[in-house]
C-alpha positions as CSV (number, residue, x, y, z in Angstrom):
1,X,22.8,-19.0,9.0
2,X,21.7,-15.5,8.0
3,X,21.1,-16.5,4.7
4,X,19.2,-19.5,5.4
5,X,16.8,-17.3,7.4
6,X,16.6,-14.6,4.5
7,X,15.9,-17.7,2.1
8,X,12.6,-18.8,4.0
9,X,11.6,-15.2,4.7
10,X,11.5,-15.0,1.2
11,X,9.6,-17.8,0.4
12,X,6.7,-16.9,3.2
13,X,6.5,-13.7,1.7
14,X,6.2,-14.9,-2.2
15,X,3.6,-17.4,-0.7
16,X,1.7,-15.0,1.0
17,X,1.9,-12.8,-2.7
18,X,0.6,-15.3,-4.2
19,X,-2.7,-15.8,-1.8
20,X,-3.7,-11.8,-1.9
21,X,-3.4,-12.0,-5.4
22,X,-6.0,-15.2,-5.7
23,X,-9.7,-13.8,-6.1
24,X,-12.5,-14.6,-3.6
25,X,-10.4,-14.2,-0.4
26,X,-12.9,-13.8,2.1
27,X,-13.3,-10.8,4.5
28,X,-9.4,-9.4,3.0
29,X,-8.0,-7.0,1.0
30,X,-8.1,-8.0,-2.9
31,X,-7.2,-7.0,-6.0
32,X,-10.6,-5.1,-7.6
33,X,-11.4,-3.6,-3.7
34,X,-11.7,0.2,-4.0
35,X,-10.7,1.7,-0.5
36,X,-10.2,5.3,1.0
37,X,-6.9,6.2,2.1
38,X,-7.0,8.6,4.9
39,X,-5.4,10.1,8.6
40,X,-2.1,10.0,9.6
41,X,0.6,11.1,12.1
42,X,-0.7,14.7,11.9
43,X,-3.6,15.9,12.6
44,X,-3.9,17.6,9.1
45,X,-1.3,15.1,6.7
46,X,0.8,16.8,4.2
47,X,-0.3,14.1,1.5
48,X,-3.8,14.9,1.8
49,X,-3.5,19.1,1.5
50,X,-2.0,18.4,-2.0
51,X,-4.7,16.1,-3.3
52,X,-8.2,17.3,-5.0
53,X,-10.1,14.8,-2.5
54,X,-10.5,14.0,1.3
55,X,-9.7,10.7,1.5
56,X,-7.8,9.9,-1.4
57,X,-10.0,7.0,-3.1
58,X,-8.5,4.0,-4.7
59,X,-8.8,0.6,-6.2
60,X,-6.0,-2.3,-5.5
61,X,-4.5,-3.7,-8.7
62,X,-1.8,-6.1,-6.8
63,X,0.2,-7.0,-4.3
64,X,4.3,-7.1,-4.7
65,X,7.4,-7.6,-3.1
66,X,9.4,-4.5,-2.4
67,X,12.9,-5.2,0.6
68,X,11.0,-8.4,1.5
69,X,7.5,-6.4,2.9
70,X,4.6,-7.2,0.8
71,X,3.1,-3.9,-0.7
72,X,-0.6,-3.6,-2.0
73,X,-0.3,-1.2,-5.1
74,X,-3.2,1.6,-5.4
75,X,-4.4,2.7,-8.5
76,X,-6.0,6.5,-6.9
77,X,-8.9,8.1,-8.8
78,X,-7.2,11.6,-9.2
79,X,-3.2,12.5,-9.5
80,X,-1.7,13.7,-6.3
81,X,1.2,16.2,-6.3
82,X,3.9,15.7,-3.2
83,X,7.1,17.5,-3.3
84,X,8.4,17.3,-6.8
85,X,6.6,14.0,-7.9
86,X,2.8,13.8,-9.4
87,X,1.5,10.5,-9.7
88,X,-2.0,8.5,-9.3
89,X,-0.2,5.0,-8.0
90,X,0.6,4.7,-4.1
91,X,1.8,1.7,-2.5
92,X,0.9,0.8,1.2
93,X,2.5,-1.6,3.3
94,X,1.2,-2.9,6.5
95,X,3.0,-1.3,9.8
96,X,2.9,-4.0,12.5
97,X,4.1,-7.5,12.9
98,X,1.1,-9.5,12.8
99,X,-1.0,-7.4,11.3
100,X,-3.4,-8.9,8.6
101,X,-4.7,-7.0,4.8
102,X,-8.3,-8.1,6.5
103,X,-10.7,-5.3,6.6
104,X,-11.6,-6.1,10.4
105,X,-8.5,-5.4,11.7
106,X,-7.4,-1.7,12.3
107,X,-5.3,-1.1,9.6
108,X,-2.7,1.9,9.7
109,X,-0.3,1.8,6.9
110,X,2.6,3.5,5.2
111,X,1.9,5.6,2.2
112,X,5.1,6.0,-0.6
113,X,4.1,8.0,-3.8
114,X,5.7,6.0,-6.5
115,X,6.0,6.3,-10.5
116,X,3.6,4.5,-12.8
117,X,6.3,2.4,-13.6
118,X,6.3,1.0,-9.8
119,X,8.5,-2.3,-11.2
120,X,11.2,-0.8,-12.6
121,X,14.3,-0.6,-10.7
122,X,14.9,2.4,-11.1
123,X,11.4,3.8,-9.7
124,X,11.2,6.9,-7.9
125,X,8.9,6.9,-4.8
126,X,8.4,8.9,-1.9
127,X,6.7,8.3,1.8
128,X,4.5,10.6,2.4
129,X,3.1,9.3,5.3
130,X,3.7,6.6,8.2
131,X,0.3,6.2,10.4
132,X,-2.7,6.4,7.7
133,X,-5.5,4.2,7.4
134,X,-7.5,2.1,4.7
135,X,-10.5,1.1,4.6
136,X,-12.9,-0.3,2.1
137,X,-14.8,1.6,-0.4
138,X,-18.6,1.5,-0.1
């Protein structure tokens, strides 16, 4: 039964994939949107006192499957240096069930630090933080 219920997780969540990544999704995240990362748990984040700018500014360049969450992938403007990793890609993922990628919502997300080669298996990433926020670019 558990595997059944893993199965169709897995299919709403490819499904979902595939809709963020369709252009001209109105009035939600897309691929092309820049956005400002920014915030978090503390009131001065760690991620942001080792980055050149004050919110880190992005652009999304997909959305991907990562332990059955769906992750928008940020391509940042300027490297950011956390712990012993430097790197300009981030992933966020959303941090509440039934939260939307639409840029009415409030929209607090996790923050990992990953590799430029985000797809390979063997990827190191870091979180860096768990309460930040996104919003779009203007």
């Amino acid at each position: 039964m558990d595997s059944i219920r893993r199965l169709f997780i897995k299919i709403r969540t490819r499904r979902k994939i595939r809709f963020l990544n369709r252009p001209n999704n109105k009035g939600i995240l897309t691929i092309g949107d820049k956005i400002e990362l920014s915030g978090g748990y503390d009131y001065e984040p760690e991620y942001l006192k080792h980055s050149p700018s004050n919110p880190l500014s992005g652009k999304v360049i997909e959305f991907i499957e990562s332990n059955d969450y769906i992750k928008a992938v940020i391509e940042l403007e300027n490297e950011i240096i956390y712990r012993e990793l430097t790197s300009n890609i981030v992933l966020i993922n959303l941090r509440y069930v039934d939260q939307t990628w639409s840029y009415h919502d409030i929209n607090v997300v996790g923050v990992y630090l990953t590799e430029k080669n985000y797809k390979a298996s063997n990827c190191k990433s870091i979180h860096i933080e768990s309460h930040a926020c996104w919003r779009l670019k203007k």
